[in-house]
N, C-alpha and C positions, 0 to 999 in steps of 0.2 A: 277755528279754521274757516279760513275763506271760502263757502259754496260756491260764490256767485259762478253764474254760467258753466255748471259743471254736474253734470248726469250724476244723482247721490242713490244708493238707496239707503233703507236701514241694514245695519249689520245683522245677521243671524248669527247667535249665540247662545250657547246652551251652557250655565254655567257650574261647578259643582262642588261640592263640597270638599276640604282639605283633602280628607279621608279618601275620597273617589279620586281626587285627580293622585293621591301620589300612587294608589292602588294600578289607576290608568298607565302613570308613569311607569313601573316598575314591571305591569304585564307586557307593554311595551319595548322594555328592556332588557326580556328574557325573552321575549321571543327574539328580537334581533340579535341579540348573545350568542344566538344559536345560528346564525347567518356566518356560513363561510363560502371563501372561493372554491371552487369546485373546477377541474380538468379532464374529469372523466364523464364524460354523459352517456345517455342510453338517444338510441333513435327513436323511442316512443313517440309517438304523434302529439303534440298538442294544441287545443282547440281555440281556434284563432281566437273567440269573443275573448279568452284570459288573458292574450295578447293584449289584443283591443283598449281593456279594462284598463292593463298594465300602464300603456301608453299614455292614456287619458289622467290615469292618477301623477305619473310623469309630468303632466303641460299643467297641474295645479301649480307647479313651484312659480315662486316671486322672479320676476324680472323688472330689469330697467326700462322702465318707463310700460311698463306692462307688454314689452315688443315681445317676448314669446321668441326669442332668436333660437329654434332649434327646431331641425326637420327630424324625423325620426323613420328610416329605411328600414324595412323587414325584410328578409330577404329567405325564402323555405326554398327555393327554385336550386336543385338541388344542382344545373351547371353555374349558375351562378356562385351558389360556397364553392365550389370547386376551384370557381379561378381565384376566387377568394382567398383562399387557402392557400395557392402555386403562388401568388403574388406575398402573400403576409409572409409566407417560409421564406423565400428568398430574402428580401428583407432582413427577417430574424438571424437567416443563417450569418449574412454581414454582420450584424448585432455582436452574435456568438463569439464570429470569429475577428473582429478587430475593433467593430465601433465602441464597444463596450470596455471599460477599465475593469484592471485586477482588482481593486473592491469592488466593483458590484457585480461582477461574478461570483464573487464569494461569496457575497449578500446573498445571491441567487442558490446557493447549492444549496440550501437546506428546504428551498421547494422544488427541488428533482426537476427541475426545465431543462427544456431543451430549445431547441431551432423549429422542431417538428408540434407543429399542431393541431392535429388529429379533431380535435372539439371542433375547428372551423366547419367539415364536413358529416357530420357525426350528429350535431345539435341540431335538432329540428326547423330552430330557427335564428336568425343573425339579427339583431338590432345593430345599424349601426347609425349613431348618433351626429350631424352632421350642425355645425353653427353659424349661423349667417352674419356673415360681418356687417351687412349692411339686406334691407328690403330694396325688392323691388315694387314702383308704383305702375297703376293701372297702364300709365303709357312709356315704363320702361324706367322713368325717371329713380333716382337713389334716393333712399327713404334712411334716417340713419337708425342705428340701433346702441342698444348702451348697455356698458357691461356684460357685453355678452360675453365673455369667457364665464364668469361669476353668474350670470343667468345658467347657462348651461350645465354648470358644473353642480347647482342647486336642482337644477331639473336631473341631471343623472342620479342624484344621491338619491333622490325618492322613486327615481325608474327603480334600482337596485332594491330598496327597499321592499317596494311593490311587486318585484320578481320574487324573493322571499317571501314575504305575505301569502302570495295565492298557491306556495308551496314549489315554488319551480328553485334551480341555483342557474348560475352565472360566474362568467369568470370574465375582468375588466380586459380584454384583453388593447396594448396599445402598442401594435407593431409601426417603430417608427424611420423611416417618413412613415405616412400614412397618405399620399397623394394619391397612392394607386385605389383607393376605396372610391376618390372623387371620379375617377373615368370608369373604372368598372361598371357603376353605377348611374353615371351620367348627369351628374347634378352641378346646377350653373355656378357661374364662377364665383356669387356672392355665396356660396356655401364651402366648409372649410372640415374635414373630416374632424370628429374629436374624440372619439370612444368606439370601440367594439365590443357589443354583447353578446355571446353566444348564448342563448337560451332554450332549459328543457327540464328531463329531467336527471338525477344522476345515475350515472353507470352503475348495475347492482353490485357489483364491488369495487364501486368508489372509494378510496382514501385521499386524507387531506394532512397535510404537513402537522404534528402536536405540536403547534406555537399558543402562544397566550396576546392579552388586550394590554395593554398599559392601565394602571391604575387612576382611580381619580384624581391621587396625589401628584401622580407624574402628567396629566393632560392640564390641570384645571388650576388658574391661582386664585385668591377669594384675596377680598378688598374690603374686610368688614366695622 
């Protein structure tokens, strides 16, 4: 690979044995086995550095061209979920009642939904995840960005993960349009709402739909 004129350092790597890494693999795999969406939460408080943490393990995911296309809004300010929440229902209820087809209503019934979303006010706190179609430069000027849906959508997956890890749940939630996130919260026009997290912890009797994962047989095809 060509260095020339280009900031290198050495890699850090720690490397391991068969044994360790499939060990690593498989505790890895049962802990996130155990990662479900969640709808009920508790008001419990939680302490913003978990957030913090959370976030930052988030912005390690790969992007195009290293741009980092995703702002990440927290939101605990409990008028804020409020409107939050009047805007996403509305929304939802259209959803329910016409935007939506008879299969995926149906789809729907066997995780008890509804219009009403009660977690928006309830979770201590809101991530929501905003992706920049393009930078802004120091005097205004358009900086571009790449792949950003695919960036951001890699940085969610390890937000999600990292909410799970430090013990919190979350549920993806994606009331759409989703315009009304963008002025609620005020963010300029190269940002583009893409995700809602509600984050906390779960209601002490929380329940979650008995479905199952698909197998390895059914996700994976091998070329050997």
């Amino acid at each position: 690979m060509n260095h020339a004129n280009q900031a290198f350092q050495p890699l850090v790597y720690r490397e391991f044995s068969p044994e360790e890494m499939l060990a690593r693999a498989t505790a890895l795999l049962d802990q996130l086995s155990a990662r479900r969406t969640v709808r009920e939460f508790s008001d419990r408080p939680v302490d913003r550095k978990i957030i913090e943490a959370i976030l930052l393990t988030a912005s390690t995911a790969p992007s195009g061209a290293n741009k980092q296309p995703w702002t990440f809004c927290v939101v605990s300010d409990p008028a804020v979920k409020a409107q939050i929440r009047t805007a996403a229902e509305k929304e939802e209820y259209e959803n329910y009642h016409g935007r939506m087809s008879d299969d995926w209503l149906a789809d729907l019934q066997k995780f008890g939904t509804d219009w009403h979303k009660p977690f928006l006010t309830t979770a201590p706190y809101l991530i929501v995840v905003f992706k920049k179609a393009y930078d802004l430069g120091s005097t205004g000027e358009k900086e571009k960005n790449y792949y950003v849906t695919e960036s951001v959508g890699l940085a969610c997956g390890l937000l999600i993960s990292a909410i799970h890890h430090a013990g919190l749940v979350t549920v993806t939630h994606t009331p759409s349009p989703l315009n009304f996130l963008q002025k609620i919260l005020g963010r300029p026009d190269n940002e583009r709402p893409f995700l809602l997290l509600p984050v906390g912890y779960p209601a002490a009797d929380a329940q979650v739909p008995s479905i199952g994962r698909k197998g390895l047989d059914e996700i994976s095809v091998w070329f050997e």
